[in-house]
PAZA-691953 format. One record per residue (C-alpha): residue number from 1; residue in one letter; chain; x, y, z negated. Coordinates in nm, 4 decimals, m for minus. Layout:
N
NODE	NUM	A	A	X	Y	Z
...
END
This chain:
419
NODE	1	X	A	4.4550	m1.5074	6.0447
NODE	2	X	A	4.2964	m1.8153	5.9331
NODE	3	X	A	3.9693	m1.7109	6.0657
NODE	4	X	A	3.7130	m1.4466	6.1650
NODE	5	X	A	3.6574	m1.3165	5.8321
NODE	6	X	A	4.0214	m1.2397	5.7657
NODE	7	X	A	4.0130	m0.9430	6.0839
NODE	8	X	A	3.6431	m0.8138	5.9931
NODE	9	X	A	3.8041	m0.4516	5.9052
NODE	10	X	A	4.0183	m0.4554	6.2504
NODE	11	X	A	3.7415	m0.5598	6.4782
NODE	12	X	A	3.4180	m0.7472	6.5145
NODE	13	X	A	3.4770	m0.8887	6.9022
NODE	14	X	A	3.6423	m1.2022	6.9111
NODE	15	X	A	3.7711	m1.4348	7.1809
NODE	16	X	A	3.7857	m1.8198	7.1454
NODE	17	X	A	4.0811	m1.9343	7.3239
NODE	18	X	A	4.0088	m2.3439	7.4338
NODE	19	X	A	4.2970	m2.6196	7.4064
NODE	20	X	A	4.5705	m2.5287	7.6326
NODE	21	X	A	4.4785	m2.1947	7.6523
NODE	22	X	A	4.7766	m1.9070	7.6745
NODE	23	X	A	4.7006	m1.5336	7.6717
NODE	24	X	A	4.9868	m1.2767	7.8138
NODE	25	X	A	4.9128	m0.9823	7.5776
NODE	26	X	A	5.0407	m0.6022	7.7698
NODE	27	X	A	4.9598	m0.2729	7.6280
NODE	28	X	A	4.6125	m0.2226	7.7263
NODE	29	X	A	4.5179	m0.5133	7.8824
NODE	30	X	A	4.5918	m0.9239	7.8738
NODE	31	X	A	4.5430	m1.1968	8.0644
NODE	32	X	A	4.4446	m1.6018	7.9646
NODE	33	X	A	4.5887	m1.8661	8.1512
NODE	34	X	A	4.4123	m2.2328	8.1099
NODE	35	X	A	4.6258	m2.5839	8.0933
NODE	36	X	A	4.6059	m2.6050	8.4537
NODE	37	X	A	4.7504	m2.2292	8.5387
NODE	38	X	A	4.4823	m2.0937	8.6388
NODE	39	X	A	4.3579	m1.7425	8.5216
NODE	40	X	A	4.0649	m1.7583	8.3231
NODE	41	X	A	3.8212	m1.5189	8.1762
NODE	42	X	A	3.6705	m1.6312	7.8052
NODE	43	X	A	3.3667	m1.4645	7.6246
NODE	44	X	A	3.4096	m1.1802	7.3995
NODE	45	X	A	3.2408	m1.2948	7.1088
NODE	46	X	A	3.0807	m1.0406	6.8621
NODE	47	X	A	3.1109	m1.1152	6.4652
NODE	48	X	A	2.7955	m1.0256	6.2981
NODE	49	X	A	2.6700	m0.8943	6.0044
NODE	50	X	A	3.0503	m0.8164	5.8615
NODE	51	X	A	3.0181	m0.4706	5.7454
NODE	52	X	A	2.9517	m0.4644	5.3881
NODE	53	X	A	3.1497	m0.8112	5.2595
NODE	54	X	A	3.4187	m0.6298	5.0480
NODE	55	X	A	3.1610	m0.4722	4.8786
NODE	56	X	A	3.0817	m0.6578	4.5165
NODE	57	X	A	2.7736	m0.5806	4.4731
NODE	58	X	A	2.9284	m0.4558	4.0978
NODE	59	X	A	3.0129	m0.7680	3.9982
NODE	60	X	A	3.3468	m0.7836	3.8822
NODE	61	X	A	3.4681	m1.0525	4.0536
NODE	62	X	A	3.3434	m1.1738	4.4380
NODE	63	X	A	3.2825	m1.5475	4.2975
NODE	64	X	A	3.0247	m1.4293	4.0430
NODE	65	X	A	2.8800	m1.1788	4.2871
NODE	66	X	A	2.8527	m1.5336	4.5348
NODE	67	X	A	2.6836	m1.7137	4.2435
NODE	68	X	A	2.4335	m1.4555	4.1619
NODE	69	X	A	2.3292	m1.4720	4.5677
NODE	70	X	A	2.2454	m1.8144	4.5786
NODE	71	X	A	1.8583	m1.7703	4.5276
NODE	72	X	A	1.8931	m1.5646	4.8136
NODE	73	X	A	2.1001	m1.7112	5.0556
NODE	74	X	A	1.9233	m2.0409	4.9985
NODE	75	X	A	1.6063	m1.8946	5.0971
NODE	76	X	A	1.8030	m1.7821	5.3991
NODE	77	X	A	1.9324	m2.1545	5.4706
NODE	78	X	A	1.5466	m2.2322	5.4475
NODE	79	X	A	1.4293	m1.9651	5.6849
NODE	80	X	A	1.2557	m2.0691	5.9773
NODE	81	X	A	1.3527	m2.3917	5.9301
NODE	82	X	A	1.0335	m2.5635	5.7028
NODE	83	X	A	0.6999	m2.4790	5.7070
NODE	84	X	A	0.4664	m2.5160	5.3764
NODE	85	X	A	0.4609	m2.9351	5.3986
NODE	86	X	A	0.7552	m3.0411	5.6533
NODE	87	X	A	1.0602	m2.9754	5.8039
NODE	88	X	A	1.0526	m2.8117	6.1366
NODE	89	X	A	1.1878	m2.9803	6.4388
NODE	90	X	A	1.3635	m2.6694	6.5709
NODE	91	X	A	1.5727	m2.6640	6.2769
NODE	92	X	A	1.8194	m2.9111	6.4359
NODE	93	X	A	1.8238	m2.7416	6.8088
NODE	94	X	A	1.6414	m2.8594	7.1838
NODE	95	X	A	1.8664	m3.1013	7.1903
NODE	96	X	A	1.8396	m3.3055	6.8670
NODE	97	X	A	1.5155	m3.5066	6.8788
NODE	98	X	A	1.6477	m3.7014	7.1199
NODE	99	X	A	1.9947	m3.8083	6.9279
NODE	100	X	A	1.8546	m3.8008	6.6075
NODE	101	X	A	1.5698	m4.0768	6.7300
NODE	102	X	A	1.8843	m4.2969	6.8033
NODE	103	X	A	2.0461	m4.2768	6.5055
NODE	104	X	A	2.1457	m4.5788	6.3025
NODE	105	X	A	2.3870	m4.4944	6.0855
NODE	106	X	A	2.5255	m4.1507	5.9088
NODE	107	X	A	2.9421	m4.0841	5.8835
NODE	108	X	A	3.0009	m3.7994	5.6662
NODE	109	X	A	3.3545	m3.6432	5.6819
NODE	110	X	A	3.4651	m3.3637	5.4932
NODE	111	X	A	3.7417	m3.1780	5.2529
NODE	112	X	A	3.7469	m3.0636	4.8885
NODE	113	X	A	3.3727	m2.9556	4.8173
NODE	114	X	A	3.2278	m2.9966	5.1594
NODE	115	X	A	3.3425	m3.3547	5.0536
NODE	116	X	A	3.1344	m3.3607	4.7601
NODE	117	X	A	2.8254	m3.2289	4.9321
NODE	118	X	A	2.8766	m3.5571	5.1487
NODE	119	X	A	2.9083	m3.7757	4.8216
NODE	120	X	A	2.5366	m3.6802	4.7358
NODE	121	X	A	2.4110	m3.6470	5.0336
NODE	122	X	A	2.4680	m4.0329	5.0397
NODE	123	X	A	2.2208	m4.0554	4.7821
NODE	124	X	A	1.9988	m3.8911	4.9887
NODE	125	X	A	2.0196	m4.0571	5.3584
NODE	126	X	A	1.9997	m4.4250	5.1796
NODE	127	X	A	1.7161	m4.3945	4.9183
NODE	128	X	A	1.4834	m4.1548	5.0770
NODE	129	X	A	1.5528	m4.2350	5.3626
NODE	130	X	A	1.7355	m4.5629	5.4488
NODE	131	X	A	1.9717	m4.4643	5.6311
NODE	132	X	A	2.2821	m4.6230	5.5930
NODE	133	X	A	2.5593	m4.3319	5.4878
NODE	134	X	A	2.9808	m4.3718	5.4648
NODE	135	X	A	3.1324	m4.0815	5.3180
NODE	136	X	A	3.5237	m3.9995	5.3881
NODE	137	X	A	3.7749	m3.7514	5.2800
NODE	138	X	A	3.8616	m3.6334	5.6436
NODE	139	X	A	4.2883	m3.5859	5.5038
NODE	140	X	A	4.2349	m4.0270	5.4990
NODE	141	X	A	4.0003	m4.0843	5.7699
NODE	142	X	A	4.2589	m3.9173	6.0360
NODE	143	X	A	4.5224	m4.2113	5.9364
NODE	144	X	A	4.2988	m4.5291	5.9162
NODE	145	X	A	4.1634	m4.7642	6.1853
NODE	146	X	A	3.7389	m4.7102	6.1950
NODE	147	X	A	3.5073	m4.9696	6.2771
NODE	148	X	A	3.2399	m4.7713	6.4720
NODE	149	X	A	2.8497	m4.9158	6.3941
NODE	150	X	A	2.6409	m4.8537	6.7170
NODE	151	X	A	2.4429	m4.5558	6.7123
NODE	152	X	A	2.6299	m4.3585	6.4287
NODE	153	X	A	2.5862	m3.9656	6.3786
NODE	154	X	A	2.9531	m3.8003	6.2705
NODE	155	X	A	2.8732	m3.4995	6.0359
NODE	156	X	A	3.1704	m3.2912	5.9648
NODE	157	X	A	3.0934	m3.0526	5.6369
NODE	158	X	A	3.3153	m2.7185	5.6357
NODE	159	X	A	3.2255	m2.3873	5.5478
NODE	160	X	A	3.4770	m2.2059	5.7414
NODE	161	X	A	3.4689	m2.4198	6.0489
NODE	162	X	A	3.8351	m2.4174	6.0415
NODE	163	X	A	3.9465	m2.6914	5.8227
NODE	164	X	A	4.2309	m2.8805	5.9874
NODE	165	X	A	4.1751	m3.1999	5.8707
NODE	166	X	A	3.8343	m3.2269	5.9342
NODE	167	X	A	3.8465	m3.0645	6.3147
NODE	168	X	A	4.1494	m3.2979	6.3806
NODE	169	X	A	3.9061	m3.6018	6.2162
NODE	170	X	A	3.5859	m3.4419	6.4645
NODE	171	X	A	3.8911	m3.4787	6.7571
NODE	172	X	A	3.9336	m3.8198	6.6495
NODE	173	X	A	3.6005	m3.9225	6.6230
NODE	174	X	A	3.5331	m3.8111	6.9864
NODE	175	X	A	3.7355	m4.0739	7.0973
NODE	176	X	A	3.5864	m4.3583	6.8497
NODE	177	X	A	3.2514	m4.4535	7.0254
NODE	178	X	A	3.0209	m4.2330	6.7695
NODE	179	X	A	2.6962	m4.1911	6.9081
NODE	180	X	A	2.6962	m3.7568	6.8928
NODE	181	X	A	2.8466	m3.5415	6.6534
NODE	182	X	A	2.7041	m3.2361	6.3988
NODE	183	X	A	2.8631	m2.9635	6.1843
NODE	184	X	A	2.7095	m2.8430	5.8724
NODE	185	X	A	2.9079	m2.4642	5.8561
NODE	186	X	A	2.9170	m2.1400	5.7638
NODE	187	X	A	3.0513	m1.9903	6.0676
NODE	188	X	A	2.9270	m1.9480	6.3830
NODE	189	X	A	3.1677	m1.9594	6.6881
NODE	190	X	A	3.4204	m2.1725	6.4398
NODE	191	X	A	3.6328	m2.4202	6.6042
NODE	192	X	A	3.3562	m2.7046	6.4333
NODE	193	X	A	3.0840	m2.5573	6.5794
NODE	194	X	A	3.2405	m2.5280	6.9301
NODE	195	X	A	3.3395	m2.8542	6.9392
NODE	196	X	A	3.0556	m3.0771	6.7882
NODE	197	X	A	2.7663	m3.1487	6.9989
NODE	198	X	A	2.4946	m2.9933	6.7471
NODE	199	X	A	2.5428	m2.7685	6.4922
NODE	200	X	A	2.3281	m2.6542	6.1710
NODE	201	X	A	2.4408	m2.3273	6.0401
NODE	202	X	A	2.4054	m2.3075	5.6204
NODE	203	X	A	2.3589	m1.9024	5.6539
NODE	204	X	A	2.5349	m1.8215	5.2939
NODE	205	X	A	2.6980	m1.4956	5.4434
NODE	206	X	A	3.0626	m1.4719	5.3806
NODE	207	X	A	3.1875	m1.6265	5.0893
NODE	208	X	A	3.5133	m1.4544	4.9920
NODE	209	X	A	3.6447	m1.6017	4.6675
NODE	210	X	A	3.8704	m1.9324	4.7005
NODE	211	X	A	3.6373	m2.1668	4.5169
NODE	212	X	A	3.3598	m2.2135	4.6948
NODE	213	X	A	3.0046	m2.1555	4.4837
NODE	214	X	A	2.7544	m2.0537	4.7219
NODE	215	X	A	2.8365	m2.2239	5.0723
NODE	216	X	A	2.7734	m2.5634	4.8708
NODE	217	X	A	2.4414	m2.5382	4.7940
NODE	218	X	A	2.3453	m2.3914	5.1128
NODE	219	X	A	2.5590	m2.7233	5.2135
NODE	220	X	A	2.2959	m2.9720	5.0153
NODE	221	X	A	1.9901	m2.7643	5.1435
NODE	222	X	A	2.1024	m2.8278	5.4921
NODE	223	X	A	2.1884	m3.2221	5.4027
NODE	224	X	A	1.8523	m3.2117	5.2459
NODE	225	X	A	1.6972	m3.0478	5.5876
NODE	226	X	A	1.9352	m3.3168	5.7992
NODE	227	X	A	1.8146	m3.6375	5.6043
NODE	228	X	A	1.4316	m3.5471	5.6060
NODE	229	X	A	1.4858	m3.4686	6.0204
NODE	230	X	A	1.6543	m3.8183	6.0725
NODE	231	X	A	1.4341	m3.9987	5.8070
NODE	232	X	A	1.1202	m3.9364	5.9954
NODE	233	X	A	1.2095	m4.2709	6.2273
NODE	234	X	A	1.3699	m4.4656	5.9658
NODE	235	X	A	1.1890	m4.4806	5.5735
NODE	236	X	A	1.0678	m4.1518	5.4971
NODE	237	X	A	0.6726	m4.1540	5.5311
NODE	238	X	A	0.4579	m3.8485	5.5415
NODE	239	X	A	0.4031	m3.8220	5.1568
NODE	240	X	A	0.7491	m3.7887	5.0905
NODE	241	X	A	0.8532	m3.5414	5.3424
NODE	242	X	A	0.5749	m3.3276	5.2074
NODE	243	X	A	0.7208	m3.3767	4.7917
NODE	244	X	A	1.0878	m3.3269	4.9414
NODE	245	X	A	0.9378	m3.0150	5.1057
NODE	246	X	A	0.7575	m2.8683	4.8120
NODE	247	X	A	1.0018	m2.8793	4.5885
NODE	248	X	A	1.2642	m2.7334	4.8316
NODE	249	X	A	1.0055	m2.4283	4.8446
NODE	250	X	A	1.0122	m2.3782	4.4700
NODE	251	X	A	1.4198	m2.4304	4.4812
NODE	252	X	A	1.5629	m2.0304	4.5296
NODE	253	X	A	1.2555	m1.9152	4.1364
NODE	254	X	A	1.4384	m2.2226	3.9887
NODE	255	X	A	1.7559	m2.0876	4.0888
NODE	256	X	A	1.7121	m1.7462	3.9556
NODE	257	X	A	1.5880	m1.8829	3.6084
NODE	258	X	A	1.8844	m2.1536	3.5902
NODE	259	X	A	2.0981	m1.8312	3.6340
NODE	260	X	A	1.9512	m1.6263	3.3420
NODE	261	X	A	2.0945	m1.8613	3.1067
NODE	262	X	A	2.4261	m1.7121	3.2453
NODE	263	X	A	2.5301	m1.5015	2.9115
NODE	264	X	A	2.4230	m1.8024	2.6649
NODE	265	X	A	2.6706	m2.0131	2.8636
NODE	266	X	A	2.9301	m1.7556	2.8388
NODE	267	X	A	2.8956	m1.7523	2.4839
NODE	268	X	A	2.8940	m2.1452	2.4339
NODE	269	X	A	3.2324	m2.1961	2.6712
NODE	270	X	A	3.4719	m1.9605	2.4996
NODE	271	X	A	3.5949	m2.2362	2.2884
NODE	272	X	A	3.7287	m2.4304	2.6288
NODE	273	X	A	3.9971	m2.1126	2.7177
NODE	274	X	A	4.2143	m2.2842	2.4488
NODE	275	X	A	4.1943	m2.6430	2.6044
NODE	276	X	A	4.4346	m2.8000	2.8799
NODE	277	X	A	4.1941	m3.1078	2.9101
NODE	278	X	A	3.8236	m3.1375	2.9880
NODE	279	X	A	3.6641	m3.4670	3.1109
NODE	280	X	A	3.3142	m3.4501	3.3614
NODE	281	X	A	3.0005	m3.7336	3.3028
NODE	282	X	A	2.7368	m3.7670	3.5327
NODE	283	X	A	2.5220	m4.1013	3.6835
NODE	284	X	A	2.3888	m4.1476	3.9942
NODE	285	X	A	2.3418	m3.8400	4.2173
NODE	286	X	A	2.5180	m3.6685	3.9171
NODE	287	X	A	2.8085	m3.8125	3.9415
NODE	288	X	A	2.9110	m3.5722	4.2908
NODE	289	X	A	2.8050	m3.2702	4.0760
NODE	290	X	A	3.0509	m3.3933	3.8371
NODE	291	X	A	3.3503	m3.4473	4.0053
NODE	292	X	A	3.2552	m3.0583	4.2122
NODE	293	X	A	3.2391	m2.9257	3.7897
NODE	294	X	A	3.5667	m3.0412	3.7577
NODE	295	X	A	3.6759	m2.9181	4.0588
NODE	296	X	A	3.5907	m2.5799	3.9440
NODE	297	X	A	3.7390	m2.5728	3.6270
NODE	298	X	A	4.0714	m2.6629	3.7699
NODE	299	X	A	4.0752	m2.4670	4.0665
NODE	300	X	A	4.0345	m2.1492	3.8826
NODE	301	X	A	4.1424	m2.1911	3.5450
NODE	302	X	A	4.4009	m2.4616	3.5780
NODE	303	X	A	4.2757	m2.6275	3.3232
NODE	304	X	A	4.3590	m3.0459	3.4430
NODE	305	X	A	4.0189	m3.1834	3.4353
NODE	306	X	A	3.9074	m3.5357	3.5727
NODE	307	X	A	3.5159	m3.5875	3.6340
NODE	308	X	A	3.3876	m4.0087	3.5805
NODE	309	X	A	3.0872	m4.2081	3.6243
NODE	310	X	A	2.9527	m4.2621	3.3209
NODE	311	X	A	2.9616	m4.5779	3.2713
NODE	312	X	A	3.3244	m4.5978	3.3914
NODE	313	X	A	3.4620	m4.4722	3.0538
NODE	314	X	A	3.5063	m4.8040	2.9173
NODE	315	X	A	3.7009	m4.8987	3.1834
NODE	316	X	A	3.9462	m4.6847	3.1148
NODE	317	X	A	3.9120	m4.2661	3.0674
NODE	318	X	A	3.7572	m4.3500	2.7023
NODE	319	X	A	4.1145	m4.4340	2.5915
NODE	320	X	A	4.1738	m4.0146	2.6651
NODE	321	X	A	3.8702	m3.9434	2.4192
NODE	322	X	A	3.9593	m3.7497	2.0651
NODE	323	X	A	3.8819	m3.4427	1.8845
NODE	324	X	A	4.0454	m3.2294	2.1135
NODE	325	X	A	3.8822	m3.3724	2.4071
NODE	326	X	A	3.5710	m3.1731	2.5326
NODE	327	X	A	3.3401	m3.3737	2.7539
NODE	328	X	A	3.0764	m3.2241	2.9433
NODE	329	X	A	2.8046	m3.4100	3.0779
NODE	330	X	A	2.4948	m3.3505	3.3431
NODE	331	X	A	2.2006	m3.5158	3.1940
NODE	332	X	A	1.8618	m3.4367	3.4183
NODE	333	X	A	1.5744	m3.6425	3.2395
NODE	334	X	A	1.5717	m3.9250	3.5360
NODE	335	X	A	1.5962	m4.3269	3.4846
NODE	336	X	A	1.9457	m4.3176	3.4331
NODE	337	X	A	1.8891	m4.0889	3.1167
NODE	338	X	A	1.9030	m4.3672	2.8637
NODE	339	X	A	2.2289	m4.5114	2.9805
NODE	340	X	A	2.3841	m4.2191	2.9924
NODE	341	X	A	2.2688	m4.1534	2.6594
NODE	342	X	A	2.4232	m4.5065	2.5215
NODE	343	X	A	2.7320	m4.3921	2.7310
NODE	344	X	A	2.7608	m4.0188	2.5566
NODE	345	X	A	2.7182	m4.1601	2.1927
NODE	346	X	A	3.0729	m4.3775	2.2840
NODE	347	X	A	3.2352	m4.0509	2.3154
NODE	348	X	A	3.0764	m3.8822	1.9964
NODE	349	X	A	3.1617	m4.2322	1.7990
NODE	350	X	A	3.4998	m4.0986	1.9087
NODE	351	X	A	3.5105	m3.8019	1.8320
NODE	352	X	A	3.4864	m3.6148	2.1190
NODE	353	X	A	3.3473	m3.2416	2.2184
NODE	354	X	A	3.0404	m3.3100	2.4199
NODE	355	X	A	2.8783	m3.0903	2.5710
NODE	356	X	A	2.5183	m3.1729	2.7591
NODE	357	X	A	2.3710	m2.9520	2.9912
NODE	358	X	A	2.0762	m3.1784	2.9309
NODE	359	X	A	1.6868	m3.1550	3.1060
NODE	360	X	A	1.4862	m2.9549	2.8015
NODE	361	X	A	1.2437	m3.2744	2.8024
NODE	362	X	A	1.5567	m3.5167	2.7751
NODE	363	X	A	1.5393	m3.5059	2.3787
NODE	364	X	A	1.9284	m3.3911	2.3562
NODE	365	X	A	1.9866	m3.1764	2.0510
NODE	366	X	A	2.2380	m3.0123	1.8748
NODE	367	X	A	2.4544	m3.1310	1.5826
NODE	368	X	A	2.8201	m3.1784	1.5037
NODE	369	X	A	3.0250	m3.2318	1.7685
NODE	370	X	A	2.7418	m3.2244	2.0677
NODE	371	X	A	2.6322	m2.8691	2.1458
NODE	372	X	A	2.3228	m2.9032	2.4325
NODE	373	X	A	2.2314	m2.6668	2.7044
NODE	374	X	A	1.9308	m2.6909	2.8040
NODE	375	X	A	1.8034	m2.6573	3.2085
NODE	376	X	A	1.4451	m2.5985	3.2816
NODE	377	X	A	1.3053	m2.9152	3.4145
NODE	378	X	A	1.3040	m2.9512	3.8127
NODE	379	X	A	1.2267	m3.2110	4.0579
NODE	380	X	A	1.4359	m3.4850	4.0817
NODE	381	X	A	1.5324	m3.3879	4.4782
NODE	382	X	A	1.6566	m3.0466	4.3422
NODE	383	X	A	1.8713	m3.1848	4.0513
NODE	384	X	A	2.1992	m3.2101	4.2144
NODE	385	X	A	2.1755	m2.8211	4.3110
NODE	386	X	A	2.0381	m2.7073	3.9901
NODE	387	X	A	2.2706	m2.8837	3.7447
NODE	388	X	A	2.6013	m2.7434	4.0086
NODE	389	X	A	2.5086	m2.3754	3.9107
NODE	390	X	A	2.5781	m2.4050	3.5293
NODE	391	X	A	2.9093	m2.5579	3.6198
NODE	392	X	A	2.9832	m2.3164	3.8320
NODE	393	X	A	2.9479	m2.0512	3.5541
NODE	394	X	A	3.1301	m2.2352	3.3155
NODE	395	X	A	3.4263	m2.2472	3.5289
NODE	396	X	A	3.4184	m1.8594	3.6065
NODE	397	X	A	3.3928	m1.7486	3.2353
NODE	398	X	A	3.6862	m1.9998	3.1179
NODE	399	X	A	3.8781	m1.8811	3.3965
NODE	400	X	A	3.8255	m1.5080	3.3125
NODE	401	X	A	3.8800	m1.5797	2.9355
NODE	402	X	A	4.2000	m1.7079	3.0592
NODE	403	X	A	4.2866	m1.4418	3.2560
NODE	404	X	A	4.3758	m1.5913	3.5516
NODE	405	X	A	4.2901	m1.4737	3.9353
NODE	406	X	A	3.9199	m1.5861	4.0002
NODE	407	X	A	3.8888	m1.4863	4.3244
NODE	408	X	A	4.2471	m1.5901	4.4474
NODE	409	X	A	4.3662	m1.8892	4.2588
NODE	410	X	A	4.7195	m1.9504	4.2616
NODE	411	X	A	4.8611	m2.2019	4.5584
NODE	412	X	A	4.5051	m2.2256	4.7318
NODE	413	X	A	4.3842	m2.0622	5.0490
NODE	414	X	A	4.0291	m1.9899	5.1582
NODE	415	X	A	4.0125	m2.1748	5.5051
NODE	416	X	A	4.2835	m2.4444	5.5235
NODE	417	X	A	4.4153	m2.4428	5.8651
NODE	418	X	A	4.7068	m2.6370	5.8109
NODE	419	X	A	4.7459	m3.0127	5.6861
END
């Protein structure tokens, strides 16, 4: 089995073999023998919380199900871990303060949309913060020479724990001169957690369809939780801790009423079941979202779609632009609204499809050839979560008008334990 999950109806005691470990398995009993050949005994782990995770809650499908939980789980990610104006120092572990007063730097490595989480989370570190942030696909980093800055924090993103690429690039790192490392996961007593030197858990439950929905946001709450608890000795003052904090509180009621537009956006998508192409705009912090929306789409409907900055398409991806082109775009009402306004009418002078899930204040509006739906308005730190959700349920209702396997996507595994 690729992980815990996998053996929840066989047992819920687990036991975490280390490197160089071998076990002698006899009827009845077995016996572990370390590296050095020396019999060992290893804790007998017990998987919580397992019993009901087939169950779909009568959703059809276990990635709709996941979507509909993330006002929930996101409250869960939040438990404990703010109180009504700032983040909570226990959040991180005993052992964090004193690491996380060293740290310099930030080196994000991750897969597929753990990487993406890292992508804005960059945003994050370096303007609320000022923290300087590198972001890596972990497949790359493994196979490169780093330059090390003094005092860097590695933070691997994975919500199974199990990724191979990004435990070999944690195995790596170890080796590197980082200052400590930290796991943002899903799973306690994965192979990440084990291994890094602090850990904070994201607490979406398990996630059981292939293309990941809830363990992301639960992903950017935790960045969120991780920047604000290294920004306090770097450029985050006391006024903006409390903002970030506020709005993170009002995050799981705008959540629930992003959701309700579920059936409208059901209704405006059916027309994308008969494309093969789609292209994905967003600026800024946007841009992340993007290239996750695309993800999405192809993951589970196999529809080829590509996700840009926006103001990359006249360098290149405007050339794909026609009439049977549909563009969507992620338009929050921010100060990059008006460029990616000029951008978006260079694609309807083209005659492409747009379509703007668009801030209701941003003044988008229907018409030929640009069909707008709109998001209730939400603070600009909760953007990148909000505007992922609508995506999300895009991508599930194309995929089901297409008839394909949402939960199990051809060629793609949930936890990918080999390279």
């Amino acid at each position: 089995a690729s992980d815990q999950m996998a053996l929840r109806q066989v047992t819920d005691r687990f036991i975490f073999l280390e490197e160089g470990d071998v076990v002698e398995l006899k009827k009845g009993t077995y016996t572990i023998v370390d590296d050095g050949d020396l019999a060992v005994e290893r804790e007998v782990v017990k998987l919580v919380g397992s019993d009901d995770v087939t169950d779909k809650g009568g959703y059809r499908h276990y990635m709709m199900k996941e979507i509909f939980e993330q006002p929930i789980v996101l409250e869960n990610t939040l438990q404990g871990r703010i109180s009504e104006k700032h983040v909570l120092p226990e959040a991180f572990g005993a052992t964090a303060s004193k690491v996380f007063s060293q740290v310099q730097a930030v080196h994000i490595v991750a897969c597929g949309t753990s990487y993406h989480a890292g992508l804005v989370a960059r945003y994050w570190f370096e303007e609320w913060a000022g923290i300087p942030c590198q972001v890596e696909v972990a497949s790359e980093y493994r196979y490169r020479k780093v330059v090390v800055s003094d005092n860097t924090l590695f933070v691997t993103i994975s919500q199974s724990g199990e990724t191979a690429d990004t435990l070999a690039a944690l195995q790596s790192a170890k080796k590197a001169g980082y200052l400590a490392s930290l796991v943002i996961c899903n799973v306690a007593n994965s192979s990440l957690v084990r291994e890094s030197d602090l850990s904070l858990m994201t607490y979406a439950g398990p996630e059981i369809g292939v293309a990941s929905t809830k363990a992301f946001t639960t992903q950017l709450v935790a960045l969120q939780l991780l920047c604000i608890g290294l920004g306090r000795s770097h450029g985050l003052d006391e006024n903006k801790e409390r903002a970030l904090v506020a709005a993170l509180h009002q995050l799981p009621e705008l959540c629930r009423q992003t959701l309700a537009l579920d059936a409208e956006i059901e209704r405006i998508f059916e027309c994308f079941a008969n494309k093969h192409h789609a292209l994905f705009l967003g600026r800024g912090v946007q841009y992340p979202v993007a290239l996750e929306g695309a993800l999405k789409l192809k993951e589970i409907s196999y529809i080829h779609a590509e996700a840009y900055p926006s103001g990359e398409l006249k360098h290149g991806p405007l050339a794909l632009v026609d009439s049977d082109m549909p563009v969507v775009a992620v338009a929050p009402n921010n100060e990059l609204l008006e460029k990616l306004k000029s951008n978006l009418h260079e694609v309807k002078a083209r005659g492409g499809q747009l379509f703007v899930f668009a801030d209701e204040d941003a003044g988008f509006e229907n018409e030929p050839g640009v069909t707008v739906m709109n998001i209730p308005h939400v603070p600009e730190s909760l953007e990148a979560i909000i505007y992922t959700l609508p995506l999300q349920l895009l991508s599930y209702h194309v995929a089901v008008l297409k008839g394909t396997d949402v939960d199990q996507p051809r060629n793609l595994a949930k936890s990918v334990t080999v390279e």
